[in-house]
VEXSE-147793 format. One record per residue (C-alpha): x, y, z; residue number from 1. Coordinates in pm, 1 decimal, padded with zeros to 6 digits. Each point is the difference from the previous one (the first is absolute). Last residue first. Layout:
% residues N
         c1         c2         c3   seq
          X          Y          Z   NUM
...
END
This chain:
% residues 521
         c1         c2         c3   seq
    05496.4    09599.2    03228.2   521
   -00278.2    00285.2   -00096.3   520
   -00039.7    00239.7    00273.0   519
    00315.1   -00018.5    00247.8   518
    00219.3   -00131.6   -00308.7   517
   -00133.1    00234.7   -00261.3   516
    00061.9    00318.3    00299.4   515
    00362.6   -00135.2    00129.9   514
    00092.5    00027.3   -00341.7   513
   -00151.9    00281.4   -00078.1   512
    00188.5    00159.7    00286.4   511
    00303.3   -00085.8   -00092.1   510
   -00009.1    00101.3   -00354.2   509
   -00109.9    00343.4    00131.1   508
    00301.2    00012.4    00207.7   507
    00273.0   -00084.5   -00238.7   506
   -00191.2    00241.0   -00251.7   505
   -00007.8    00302.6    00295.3   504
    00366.9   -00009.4    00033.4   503
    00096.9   -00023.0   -00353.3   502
   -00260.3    00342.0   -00075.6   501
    00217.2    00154.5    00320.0   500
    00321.7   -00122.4   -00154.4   499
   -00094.7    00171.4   -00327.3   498
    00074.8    00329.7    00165.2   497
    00130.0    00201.4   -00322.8   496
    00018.3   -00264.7   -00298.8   495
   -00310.8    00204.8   -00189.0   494
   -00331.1   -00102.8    00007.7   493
   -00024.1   -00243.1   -00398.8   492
    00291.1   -00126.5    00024.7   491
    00097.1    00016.4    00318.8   490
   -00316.2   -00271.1    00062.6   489
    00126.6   -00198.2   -00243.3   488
    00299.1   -00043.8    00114.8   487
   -00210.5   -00031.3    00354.6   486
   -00165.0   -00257.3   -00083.5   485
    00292.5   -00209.2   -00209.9   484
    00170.1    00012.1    00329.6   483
   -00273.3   -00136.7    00181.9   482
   -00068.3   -00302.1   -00189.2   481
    00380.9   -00064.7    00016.7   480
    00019.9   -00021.2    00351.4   479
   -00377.6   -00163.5    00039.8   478
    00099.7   -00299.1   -00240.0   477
   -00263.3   -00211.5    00195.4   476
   -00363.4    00215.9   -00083.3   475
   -00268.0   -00249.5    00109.7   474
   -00215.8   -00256.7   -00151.0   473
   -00233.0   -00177.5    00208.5   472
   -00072.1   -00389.5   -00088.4   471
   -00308.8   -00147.9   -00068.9   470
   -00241.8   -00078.4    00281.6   469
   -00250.4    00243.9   -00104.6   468
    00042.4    00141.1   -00378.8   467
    00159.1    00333.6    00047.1   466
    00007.6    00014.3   -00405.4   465
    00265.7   -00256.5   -00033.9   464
    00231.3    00210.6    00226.6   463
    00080.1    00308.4   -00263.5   462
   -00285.5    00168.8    00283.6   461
    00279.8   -00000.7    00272.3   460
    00288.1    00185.0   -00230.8   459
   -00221.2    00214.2   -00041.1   458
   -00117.2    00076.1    00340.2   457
    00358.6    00055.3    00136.3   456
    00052.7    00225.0   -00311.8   455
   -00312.0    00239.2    00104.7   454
    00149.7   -00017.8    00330.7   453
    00358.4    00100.5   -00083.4   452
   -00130.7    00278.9   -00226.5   451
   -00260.2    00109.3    00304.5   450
    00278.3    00038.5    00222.2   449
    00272.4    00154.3   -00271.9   448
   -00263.1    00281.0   -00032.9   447
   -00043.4    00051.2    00353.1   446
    00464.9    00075.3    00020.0   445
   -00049.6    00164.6   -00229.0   444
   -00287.7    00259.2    00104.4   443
    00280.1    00020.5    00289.4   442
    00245.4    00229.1   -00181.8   441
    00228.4    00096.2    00228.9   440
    00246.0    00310.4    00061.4   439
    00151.8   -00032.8    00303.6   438
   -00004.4    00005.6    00393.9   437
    00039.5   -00318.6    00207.5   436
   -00303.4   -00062.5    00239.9   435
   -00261.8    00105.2   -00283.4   434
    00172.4   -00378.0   -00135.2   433
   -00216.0   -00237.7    00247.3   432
   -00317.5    00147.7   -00052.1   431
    00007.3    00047.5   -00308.2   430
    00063.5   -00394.2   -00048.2   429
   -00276.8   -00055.5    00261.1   428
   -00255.0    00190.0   -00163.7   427
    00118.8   -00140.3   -00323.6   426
   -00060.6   -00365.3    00105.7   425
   -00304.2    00058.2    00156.5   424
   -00163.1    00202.5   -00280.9   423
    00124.8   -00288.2   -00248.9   422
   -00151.8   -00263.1    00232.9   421
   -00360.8    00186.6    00003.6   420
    00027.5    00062.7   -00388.3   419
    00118.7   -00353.3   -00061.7   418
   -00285.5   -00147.3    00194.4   417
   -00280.5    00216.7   -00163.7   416
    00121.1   -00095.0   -00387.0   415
   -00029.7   -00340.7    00146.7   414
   -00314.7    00035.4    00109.9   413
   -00139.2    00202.8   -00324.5   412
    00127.8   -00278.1   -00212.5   411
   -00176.3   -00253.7    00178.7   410
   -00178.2   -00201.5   -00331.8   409
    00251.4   -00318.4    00047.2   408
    00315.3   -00035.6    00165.3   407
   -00046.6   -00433.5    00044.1   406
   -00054.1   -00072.1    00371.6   405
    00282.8   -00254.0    00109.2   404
    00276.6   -00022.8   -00202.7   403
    00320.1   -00187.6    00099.4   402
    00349.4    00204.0    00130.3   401
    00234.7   -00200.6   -00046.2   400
    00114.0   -00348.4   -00038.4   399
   -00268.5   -00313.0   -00001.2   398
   -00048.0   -00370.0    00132.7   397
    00323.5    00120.8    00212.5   396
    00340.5   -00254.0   -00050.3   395
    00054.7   -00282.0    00217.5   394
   -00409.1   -00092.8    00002.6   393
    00105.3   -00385.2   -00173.1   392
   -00166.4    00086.1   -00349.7   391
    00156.9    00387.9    00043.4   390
    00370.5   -00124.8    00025.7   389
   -00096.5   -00311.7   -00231.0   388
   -00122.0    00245.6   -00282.3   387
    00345.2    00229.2    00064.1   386
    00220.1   -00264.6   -00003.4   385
    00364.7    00037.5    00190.0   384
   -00061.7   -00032.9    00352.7   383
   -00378.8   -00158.2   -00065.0   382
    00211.2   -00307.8   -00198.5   381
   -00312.5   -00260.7   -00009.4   380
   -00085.7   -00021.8   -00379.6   379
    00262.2   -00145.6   -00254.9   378
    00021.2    00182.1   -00291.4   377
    00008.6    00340.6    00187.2   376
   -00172.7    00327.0    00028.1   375
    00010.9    00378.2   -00012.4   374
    00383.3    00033.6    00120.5   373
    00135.9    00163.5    00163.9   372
   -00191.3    00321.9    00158.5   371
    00013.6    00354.0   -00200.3   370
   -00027.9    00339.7    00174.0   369
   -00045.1    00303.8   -00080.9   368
    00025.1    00406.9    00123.0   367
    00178.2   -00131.4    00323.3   366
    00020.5    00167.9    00338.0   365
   -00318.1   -00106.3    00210.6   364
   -00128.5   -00281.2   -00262.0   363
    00311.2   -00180.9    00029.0   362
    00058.1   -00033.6    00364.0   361
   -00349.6   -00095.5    00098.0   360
    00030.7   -00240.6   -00312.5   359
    00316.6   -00149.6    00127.8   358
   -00122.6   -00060.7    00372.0   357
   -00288.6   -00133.0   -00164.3   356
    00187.7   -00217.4   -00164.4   355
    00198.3   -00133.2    00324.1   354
   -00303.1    00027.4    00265.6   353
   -00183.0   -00261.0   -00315.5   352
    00328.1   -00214.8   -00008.9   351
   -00011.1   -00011.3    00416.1   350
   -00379.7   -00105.5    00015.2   349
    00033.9   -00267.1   -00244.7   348
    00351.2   -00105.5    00208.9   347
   -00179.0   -00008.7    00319.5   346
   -00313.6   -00205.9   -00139.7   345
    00213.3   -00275.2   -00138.1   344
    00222.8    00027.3    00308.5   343
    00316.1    00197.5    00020.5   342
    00336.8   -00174.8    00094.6   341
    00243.8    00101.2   -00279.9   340
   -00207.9    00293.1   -00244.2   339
    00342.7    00198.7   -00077.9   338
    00162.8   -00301.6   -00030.5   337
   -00213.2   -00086.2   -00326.3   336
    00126.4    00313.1   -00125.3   335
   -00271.8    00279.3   -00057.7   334
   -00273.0    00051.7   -00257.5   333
   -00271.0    00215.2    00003.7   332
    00141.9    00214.6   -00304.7   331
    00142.5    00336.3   -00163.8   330
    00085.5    00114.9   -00342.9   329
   -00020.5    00370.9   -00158.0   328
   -00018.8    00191.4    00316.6   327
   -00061.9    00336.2   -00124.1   326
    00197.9    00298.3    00078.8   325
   -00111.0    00352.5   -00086.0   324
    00093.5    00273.4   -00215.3   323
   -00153.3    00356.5   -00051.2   322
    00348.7    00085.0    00134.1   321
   -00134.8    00076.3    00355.5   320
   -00136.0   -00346.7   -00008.5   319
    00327.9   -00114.1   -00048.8   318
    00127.0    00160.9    00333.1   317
   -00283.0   -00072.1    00234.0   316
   -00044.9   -00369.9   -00124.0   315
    00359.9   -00095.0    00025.3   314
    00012.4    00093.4    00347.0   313
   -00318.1   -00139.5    00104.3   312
    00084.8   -00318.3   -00151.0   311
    00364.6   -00048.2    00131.5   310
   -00139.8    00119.7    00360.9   309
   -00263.2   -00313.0   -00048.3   308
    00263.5   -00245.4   -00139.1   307
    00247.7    00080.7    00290.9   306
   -00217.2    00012.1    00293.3   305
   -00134.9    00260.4    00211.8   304
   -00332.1   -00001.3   -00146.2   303
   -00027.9   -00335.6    00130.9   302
   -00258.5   -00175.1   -00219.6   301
    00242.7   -00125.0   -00289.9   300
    00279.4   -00139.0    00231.5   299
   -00261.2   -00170.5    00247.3   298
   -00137.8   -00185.4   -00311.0   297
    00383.7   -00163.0   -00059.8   296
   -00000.3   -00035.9    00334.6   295
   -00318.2   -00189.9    00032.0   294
    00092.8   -00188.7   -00279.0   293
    00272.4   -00148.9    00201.8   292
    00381.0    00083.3   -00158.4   291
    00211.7   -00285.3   -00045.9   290
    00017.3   -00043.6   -00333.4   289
   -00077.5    00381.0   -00107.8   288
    00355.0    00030.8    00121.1   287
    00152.1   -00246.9   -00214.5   286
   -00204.3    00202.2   -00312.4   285
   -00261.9   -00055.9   -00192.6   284
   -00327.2   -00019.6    00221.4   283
   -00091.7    00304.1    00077.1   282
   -00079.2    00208.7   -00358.0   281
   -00057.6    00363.3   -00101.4   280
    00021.9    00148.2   -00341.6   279
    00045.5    00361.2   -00057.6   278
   -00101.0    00206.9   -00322.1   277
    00090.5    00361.2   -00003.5   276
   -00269.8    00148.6   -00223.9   275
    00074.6    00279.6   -00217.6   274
   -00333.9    00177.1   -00069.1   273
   -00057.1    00282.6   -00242.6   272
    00069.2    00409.2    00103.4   271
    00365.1   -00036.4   -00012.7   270
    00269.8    00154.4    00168.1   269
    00349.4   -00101.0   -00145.8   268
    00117.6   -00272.0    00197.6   267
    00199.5    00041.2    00336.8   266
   -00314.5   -00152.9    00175.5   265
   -00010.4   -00313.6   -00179.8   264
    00344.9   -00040.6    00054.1   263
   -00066.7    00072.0    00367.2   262
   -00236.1   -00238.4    00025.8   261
    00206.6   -00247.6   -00167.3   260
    00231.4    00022.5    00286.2   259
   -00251.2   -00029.2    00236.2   258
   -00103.6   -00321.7   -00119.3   257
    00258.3   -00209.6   -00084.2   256
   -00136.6   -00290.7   -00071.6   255
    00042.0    00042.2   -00350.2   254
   -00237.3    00272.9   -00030.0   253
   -00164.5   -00131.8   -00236.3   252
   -00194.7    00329.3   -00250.3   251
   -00333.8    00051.6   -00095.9   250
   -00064.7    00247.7   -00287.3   249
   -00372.7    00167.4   -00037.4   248
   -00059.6    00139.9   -00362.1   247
   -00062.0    00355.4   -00020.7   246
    00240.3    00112.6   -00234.9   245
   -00098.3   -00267.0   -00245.6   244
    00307.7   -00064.5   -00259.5   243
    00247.8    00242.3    00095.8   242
   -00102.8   -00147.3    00378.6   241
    00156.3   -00338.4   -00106.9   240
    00306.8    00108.9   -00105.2   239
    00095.8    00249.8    00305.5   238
   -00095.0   -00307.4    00218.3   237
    00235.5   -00219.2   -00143.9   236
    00265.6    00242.3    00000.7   235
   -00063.6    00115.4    00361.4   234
    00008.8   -00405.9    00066.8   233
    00271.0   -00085.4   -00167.8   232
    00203.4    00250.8    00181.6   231
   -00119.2   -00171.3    00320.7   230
    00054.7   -00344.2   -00125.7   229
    00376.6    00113.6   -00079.7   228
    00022.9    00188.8    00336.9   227
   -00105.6   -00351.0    00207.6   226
    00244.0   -00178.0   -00214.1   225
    00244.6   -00028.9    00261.2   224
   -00114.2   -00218.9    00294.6   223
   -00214.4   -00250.8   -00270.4   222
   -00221.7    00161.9   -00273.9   221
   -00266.1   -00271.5    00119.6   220
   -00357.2    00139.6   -00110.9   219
   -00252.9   -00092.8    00152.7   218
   -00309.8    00011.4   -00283.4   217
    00172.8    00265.3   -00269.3   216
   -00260.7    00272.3   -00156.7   215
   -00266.0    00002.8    00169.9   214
   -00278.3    00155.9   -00220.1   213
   -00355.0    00145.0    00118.5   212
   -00345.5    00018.1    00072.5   211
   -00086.2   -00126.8   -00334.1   210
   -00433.4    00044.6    00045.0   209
   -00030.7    00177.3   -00263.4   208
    00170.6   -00153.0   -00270.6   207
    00109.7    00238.8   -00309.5   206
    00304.5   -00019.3    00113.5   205
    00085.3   -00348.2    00030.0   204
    00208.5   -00059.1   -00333.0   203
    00219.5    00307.6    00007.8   202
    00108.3   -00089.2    00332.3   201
    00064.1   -00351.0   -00067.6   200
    00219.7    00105.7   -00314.5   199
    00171.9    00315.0    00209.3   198
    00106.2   -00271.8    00237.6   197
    00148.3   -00259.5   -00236.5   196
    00215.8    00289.3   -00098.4   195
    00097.5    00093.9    00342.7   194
    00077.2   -00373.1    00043.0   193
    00223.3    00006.4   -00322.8   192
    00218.8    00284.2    00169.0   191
    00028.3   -00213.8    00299.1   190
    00090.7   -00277.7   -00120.2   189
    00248.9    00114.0   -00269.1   188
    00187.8    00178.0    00300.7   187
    00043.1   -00275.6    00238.4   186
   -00204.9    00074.0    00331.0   185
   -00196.8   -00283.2   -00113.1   184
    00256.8   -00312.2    00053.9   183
   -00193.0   -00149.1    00291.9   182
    00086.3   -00355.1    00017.1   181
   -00208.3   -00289.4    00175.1   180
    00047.7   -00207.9   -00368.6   179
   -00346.7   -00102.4    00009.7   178
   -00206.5    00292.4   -00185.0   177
   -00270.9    00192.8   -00037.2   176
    00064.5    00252.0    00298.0   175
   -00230.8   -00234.8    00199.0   174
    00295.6   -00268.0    00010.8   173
    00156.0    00266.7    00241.6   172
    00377.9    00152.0   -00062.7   171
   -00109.1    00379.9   -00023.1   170
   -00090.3    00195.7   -00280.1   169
   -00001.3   -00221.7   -00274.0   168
    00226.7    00031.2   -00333.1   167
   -00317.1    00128.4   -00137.6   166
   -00242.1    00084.5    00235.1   165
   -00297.0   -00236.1    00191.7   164
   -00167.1    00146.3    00244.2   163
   -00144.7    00335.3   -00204.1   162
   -00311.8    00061.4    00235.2   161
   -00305.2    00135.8   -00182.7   160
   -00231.9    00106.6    00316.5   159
   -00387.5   -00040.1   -00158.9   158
   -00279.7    00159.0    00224.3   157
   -00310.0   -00217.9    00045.2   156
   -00348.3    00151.0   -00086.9   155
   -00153.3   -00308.8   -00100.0   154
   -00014.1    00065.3   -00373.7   153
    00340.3    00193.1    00037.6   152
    00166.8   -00347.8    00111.6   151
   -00127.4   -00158.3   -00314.7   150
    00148.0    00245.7   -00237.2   149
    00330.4   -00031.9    00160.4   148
   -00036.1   -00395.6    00017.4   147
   -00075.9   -00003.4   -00341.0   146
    00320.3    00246.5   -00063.5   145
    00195.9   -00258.1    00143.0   144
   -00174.8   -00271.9   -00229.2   143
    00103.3    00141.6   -00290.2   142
    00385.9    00073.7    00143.9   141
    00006.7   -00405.3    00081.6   140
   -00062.4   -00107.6   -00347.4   139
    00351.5    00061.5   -00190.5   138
    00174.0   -00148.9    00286.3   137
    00067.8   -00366.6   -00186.4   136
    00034.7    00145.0   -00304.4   135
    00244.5    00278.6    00064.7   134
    00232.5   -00256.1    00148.7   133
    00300.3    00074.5   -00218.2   132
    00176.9    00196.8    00272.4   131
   -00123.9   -00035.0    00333.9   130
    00366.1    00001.7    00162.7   129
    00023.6    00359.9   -00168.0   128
    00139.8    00111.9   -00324.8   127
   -00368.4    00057.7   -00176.7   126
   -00295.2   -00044.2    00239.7   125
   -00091.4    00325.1    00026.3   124
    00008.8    00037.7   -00354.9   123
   -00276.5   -00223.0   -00084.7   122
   -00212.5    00313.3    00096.6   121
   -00380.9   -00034.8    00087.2   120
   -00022.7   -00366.3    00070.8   119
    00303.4    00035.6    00126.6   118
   -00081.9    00175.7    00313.4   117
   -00028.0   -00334.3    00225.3   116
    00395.7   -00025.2   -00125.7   115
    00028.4    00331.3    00301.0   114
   -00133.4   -00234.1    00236.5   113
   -00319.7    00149.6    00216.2   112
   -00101.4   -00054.8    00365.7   111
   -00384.2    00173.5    00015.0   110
   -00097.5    00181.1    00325.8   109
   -00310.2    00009.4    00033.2   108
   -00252.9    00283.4    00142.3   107
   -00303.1    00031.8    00197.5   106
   -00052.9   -00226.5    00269.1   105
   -00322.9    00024.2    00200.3   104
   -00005.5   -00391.8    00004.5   103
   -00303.5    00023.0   -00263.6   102
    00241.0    00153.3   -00254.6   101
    00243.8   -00299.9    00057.2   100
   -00264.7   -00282.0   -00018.7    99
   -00141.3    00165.2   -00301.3    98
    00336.8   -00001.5   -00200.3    97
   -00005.1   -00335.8    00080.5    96
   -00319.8   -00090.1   -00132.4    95
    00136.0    00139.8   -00344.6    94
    00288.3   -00210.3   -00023.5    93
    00367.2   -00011.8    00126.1    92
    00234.0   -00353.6   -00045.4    91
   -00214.4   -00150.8   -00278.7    90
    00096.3    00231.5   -00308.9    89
    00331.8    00055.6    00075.9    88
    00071.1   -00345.4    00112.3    87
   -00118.5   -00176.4   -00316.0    86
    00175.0    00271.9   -00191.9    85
    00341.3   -00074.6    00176.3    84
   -00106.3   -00408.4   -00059.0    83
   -00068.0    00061.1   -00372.4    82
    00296.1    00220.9   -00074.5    81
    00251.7   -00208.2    00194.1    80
   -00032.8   -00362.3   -00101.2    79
    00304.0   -00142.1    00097.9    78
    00289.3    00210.2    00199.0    77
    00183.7    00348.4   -00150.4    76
   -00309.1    00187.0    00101.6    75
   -00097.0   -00131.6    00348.1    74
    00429.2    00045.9    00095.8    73
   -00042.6    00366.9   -00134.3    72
   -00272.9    00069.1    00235.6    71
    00205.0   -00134.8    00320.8    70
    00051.8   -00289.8    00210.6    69
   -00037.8   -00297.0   -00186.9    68
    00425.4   -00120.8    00071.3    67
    00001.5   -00120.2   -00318.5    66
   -00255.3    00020.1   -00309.0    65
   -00345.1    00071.0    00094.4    64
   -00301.6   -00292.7   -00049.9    63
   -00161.5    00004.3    00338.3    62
    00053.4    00374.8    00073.6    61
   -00323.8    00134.2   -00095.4    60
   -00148.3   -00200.5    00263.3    59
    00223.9    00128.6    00332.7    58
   -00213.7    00321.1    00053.3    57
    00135.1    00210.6    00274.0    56
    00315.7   -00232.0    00069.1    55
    00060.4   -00036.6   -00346.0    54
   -00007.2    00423.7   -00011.2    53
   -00119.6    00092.9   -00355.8    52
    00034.0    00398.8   -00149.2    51
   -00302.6   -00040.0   -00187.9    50
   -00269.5   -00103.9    00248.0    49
    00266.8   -00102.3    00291.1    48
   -00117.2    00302.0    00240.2    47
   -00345.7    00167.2   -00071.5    46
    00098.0    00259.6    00310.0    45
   -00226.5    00110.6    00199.5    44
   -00149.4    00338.4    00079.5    43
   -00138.2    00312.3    00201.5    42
    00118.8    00275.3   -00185.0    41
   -00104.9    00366.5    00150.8    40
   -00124.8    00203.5   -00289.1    39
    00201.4    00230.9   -00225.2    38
    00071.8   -00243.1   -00341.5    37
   -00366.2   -00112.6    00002.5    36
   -00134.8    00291.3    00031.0    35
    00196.7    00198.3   -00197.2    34
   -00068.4   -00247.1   -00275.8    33
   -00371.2    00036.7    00014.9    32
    00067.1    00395.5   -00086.0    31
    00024.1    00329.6    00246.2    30
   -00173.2    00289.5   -00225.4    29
   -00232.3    00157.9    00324.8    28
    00342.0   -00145.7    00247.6    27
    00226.0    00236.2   -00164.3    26
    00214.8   -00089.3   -00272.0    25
    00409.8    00089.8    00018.9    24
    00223.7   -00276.7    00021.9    23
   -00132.5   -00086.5   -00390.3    22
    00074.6   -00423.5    00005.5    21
   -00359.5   -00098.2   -00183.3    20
    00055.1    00342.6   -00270.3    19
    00331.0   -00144.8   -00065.2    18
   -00080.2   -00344.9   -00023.8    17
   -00298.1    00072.8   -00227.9    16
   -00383.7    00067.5   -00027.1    15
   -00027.1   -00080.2    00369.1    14
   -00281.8   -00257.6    00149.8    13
   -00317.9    00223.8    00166.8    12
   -00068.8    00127.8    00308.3    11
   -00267.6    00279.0   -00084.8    10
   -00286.5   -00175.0    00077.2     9
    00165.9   -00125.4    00353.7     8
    00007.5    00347.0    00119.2     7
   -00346.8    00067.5   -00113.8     6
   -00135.4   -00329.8    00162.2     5
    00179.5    00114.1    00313.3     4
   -00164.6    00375.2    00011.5     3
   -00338.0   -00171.9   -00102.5     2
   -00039.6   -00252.6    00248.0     1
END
């Protein structure tokens, strides 16, 4: 189809990381990295690939020094380098990159150390707990930015998650180290974090398909260090975006979600994504103990319920922020007491209710989401494995929406279809406001319509080229999408009535939607 082929012509990598984050380009100059960064993120997390987790992937732990719990225990014990780049090299290959894409799934999250950056600047490393082990990490930041390049050949989105810090961030072995302290909130932490931060960003810009930083994974700033982490987050983020304006910031909300919301909203207004990331897990606590899995399910279906109300809550107001929340980490799994007395077949069909339950949830009010973890060691875990979630039907053969009939040589139809829904649409919106009298500008309010459509469609020929049975991209960020719409649409009309142009985007990006899914998915 022409009109899509044309669109697609002129998306094209940016020059720089100030032209790639400009909050201003219209969808006829929109690049392959707005794509990325702007689409709905259906992922999974490559857990214990750098940042290890024994109880992920127990092998690289067989020769670490005392207790063999954490990355700094595998580098202080025998043979480090050669069984850290044994496992690098082994743990994700090319056929699993495949396996993802062909799941529907379009992004990764990546868990990063900040001594995996060495290999670029020794001076991470310098008065930390990794001092002096430049050699044994020097290798890991070459093979992150293989993965990077890697991902982008199969159309998979790259999440750079910072989950490792010095002076760790919480008291977890995954923070890099065993001594279950969180000493980060002291001031020569953070400051040298920021500064490891501004090296990672300045070394992933010119990637396309980054969709983004986090910059702590769950934080612990404890009962009174919540205003700390929040200050270090404004300065963080103030950093980052003097280096690419444009680049999309995700940010843990501690588990304290609506707080964090509000921070986010009490930010200076910005026209680039800042993600809330939230991660959701059953099966920690004494409660989740004895809770049935039907419950837990039961407590993300009812509308009613906590988790659901926290969701729609959070959405509405970040999204009104050009934000969004993201659920960053999520599983299948559930306390053994949660599955007491269920058959073989009873509990199969009760962990499937559960994810789906999840997903449902998910894909309703979240711009992303990211399940843990991809895989593990030892097969057979389908609460916490992604490939034995799928293997044993747990977890859907494939997310989203999934191509049909690929949008080929039927311009003029879909030209037709918008102009019928756009005539709707604004006969209705006139409609309704010639009952309230005022000054309006409805040739807005038409022109927003067939931007949101046009940008609907775009977004849906990035995916692979419409190739039948590959996965359907679709615009996530819509909050902040929108936003930088109608900036730019002030820009060049005038500011006077740009609600009606806002109006008629939402509305046109709903009704594409509903169009490539009723035609083509």
């Amino acid at each position: 189809m022409h009109k899509l082929t044309s669109l697609l012509h002129k998306i094209s990598k940016p020059k720089d990381s100030h032209s790639a984050g400009s909050p201003l380009q219209s969808n006829l100059t929109c690049c392959e990295q707005d794509l990325y960064r702007y689409r709905k993120q259906r992922g999974v997390n490559l857990g214990s690939w750098f940042v290890l987790e024994s109880w992920i992937s127990p092998s690289p732990f067989r020769f670490a020094k005392t207790p063999a719990q954490s990355d700094l225990d595998v580098a202080q014990g025998s043979h480090a380098k050669e069984v850290l780049k044994n496992h690098w090299d082994s743990w994700i290959v090319e056929e699993d990159w495949n396996w993802i894409r062909e799941r529907g799934l379009n992004t990764v999250r990546i868990p990063i150390g900040y001594y995996h950056l060495c290999g670029i600047d020794p001076s991470v490393l310098h008065h930390t707990e990794f001092d002096g082990l430049h050699d044994i990490f020097e290798g890991a930041w070459n093979r992150i930015t293989n993965a990077i390049v890697m991902a982008h050949r199969f159309g998979i989105g790259v999440l750079l998650d910072l989950h490792a810090a010095p002076g760790s961030q919480n008291a977890d072995s995954h923070s890099g180290v065993s001594s279950h302290k969180a000493h980060f909130l002291k001031p020569a932490h953070m400051e040298r974090t920021i500064h490891i931060l501004r090296i990672l960003l300045s070394s992933i810009s010119s990637f396309p398909n980054i969709v983004g930083i986090e910059l702590l994974n769950e934080p612990q700033p404890g009962d009174k260090g919540h205003n700390t982490l929040k200050t270090w987050y404004t300065n963080t983020i103030h950093e980052l975006r003097s280096l690419d304006s444009g680049i999309p910031i995700y940010l843990s909300d501690c588990w304290q979600t609506d707080d964090y919301a509000g921070y986010i909203a009490s930010l200076p207004q910005s026209l680039s994504i800042t993600a809330l990331d939230h991660h959701l897990y059953r099966c920690f606590t004494v409660s989740d103990t004895h809770t049935p899995i039907s419950e837990h399910t039961h407590s993300l279906t009812n509308a009613s319920a906590a988790t659901p109300q926290l969701f729609a809550r959070v959405s509405s107001k970040l999204t009104s922020c050009s934000s969004a929340i993201v659920v960053g980490e999520w599983s299948g799994a559930v306390h053994p007491g949660s599955l007491h007395g269920l058959s073989s077949e009873g509990e199969t069909k009760a962990r499937r209710e559960y994810v789906n339950a999840q997903l449902e949830l998910y894909e309703r009010y979240c711009a992303g989401w990211y399940f843990w973890t991809y895989k593990k060691e030892q097969s057979g875990d389908r609460g916490w494995s992604l490939k034995d979630a799928v293997g044993s039907s747990v977890f859907p053969q494939f997310v989203g929406m999934r191509v049909r009939i690929r949008c080929n040589g039927n311009e003029d139809e879909i030209k037709s279809r918008k102009n019928s829904a756009n005539k709707k649409a604004l006969s209705d919106h006139s409609a309704y406001w010639s009952k309230y009298s005022g000054d309006y500008q409805h040739w807005r309010f038409a022109e927003g319509f067939c931007r949101g459509w046009d940008d609907a469609y775009m977004f849906f020929a990035s995916s692979s080229g419409n190739e039948p049975s590959r996965s359907a991209h679709e615009l996530g960020f819509i909050g902040a999408w929108t936003k930088r719409a109608v900036a730019n649409h002030m820009k060049e009309k005038g500011e006077s009535h740009a609600w009606e142009f806002e109006h008629g985007l939402s509305q046109g990006l709903y009704a594409a939607r509903q169009d490539i899914e009723l035609i083509y998915c």
